[in-house]
C-alpha positions as CSV (number, residue, x, y, z in Angstrom):
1,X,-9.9,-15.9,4.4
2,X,-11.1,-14.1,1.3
3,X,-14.1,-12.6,3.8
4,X,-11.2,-10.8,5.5
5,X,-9.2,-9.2,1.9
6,X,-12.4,-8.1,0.4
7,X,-14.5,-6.5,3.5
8,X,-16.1,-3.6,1.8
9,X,-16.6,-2.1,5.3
10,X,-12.6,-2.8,5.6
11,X,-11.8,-0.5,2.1
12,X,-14.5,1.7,3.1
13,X,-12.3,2.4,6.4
14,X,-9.6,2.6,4.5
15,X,-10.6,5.1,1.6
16,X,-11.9,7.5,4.7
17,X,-8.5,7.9,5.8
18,X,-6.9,8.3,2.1
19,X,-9.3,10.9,1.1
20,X,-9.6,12.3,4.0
21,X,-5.7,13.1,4.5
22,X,-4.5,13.5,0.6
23,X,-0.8,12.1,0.3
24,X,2.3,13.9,-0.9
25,X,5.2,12.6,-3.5
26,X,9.1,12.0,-2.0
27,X,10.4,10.0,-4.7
28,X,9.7,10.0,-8.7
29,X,9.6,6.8,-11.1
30,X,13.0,6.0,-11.7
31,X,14.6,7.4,-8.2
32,X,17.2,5.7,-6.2
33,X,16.3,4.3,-2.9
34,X,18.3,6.8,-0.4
35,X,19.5,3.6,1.2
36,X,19.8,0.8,-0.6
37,X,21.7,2.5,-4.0
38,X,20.5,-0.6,-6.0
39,X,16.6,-0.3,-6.0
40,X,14.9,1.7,-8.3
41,X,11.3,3.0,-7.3
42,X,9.2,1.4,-10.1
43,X,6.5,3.5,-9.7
44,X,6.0,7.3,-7.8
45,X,6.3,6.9,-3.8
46,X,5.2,8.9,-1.0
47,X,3.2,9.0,1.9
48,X,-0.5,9.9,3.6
49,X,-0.7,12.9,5.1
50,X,-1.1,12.8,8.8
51,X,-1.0,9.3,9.1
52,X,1.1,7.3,12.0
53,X,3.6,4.4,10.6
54,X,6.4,2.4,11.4
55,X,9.1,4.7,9.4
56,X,7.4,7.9,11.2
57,X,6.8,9.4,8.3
58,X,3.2,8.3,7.5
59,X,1.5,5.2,6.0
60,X,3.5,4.7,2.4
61,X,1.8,5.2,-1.4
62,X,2.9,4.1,-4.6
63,X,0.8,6.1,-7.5
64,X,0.4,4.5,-10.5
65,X,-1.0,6.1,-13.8
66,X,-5.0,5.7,-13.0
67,X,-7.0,7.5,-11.1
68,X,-5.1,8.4,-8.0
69,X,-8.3,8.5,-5.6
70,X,-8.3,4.8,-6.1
71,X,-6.7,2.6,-3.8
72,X,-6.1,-0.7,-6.1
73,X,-4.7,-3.0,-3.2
74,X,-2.5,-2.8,0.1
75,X,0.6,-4.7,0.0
76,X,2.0,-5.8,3.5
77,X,5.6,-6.4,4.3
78,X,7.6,-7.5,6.7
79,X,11.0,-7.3,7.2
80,X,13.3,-9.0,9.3
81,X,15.9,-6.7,9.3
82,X,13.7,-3.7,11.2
83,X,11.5,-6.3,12.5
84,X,8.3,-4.6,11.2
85,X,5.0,-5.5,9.7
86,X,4.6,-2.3,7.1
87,X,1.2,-1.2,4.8
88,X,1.5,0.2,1.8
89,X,-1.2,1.7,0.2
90,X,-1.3,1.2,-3.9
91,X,-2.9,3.8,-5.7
92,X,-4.3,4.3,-9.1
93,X,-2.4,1.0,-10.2
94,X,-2.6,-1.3,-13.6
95,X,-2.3,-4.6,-13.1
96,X,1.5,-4.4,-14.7
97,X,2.3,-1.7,-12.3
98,X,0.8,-4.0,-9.6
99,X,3.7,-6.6,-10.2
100,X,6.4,-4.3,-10.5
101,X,5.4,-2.7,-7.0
102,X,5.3,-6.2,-5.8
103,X,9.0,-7.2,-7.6
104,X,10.4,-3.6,-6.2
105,X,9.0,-4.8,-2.9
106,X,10.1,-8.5,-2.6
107,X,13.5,-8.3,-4.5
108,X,15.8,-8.9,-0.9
109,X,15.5,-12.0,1.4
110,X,15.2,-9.6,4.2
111,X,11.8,-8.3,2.8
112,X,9.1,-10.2,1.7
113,X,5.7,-8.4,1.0
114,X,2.0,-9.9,0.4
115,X,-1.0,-8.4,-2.0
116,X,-4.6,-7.6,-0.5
117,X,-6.5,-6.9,-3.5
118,X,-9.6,-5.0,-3.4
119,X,-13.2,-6.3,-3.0
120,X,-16.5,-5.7,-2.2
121,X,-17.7,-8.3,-0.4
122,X,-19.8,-7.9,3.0
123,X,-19.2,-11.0,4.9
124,X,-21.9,-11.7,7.2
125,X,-20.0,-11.4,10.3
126,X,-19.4,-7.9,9.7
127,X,-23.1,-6.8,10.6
128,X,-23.4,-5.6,14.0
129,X,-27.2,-4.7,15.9
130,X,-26.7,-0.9,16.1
């Protein structure tokens, strides 16, 4: 399984379409979620620009206080009250602000999310004869 999280060709993919699209900022450390009044966004929160998701307002990012051109890891959720799978994209991230994503993220029984931490890896079944 470890082949699969740390694909280099996968993050390569996946930086492409970070870079390539830059993200904007809708919520600030601190904010209230508009929803539920009783989350607090741990870190800054926004979206990719031009990106497709199941929200419709792009593929989510949470910047943390590195380098913002970094993607640190992908946290998956789903949710059983939308009935989604949802990506986030994590972004310039410490370790600490890696677990408080995480505890923002997993804090309700109707949302549990999962870590895919960056690697470099090439498994061998990624090379292809072209």
């Amino acid at each position: 399984m470890a082949e699969y999280e740390n694909n280099a060709y996968f993050w390569q993919k996946v930086d492409s379409l970070f870079l390539s699209s830059g993200f904007r900022i809708t919520r600030k450390k601190g904010d209230v979620h508009p929803v539920f009044k009783n989350l607090i966004y741990p870190l800054e929160y926004g979206h990719i620009n031009d990106t497709k998701s199941v929200s419709g307002e792009g593929v989510s990012v949470y910047a943390g206080s590195l380098d913002r051109n970094h993607i640190t890891a992908l946290a998956v959720a789903a949710d059983i009250l939308s009935k989604e799978l949802d990506v986030k994209v994590l972004v310039g991230c410490t370790e600490e602000e890696v677990q408080e994503v995480l505890r923002f993220l997993n804090q309700t029984d109707y949302q549990k999310t999962v870590l895919i931490r960056r690697g470099n890896e090439i498994p061998g079944w990624s090379f292809t004869n072209d």
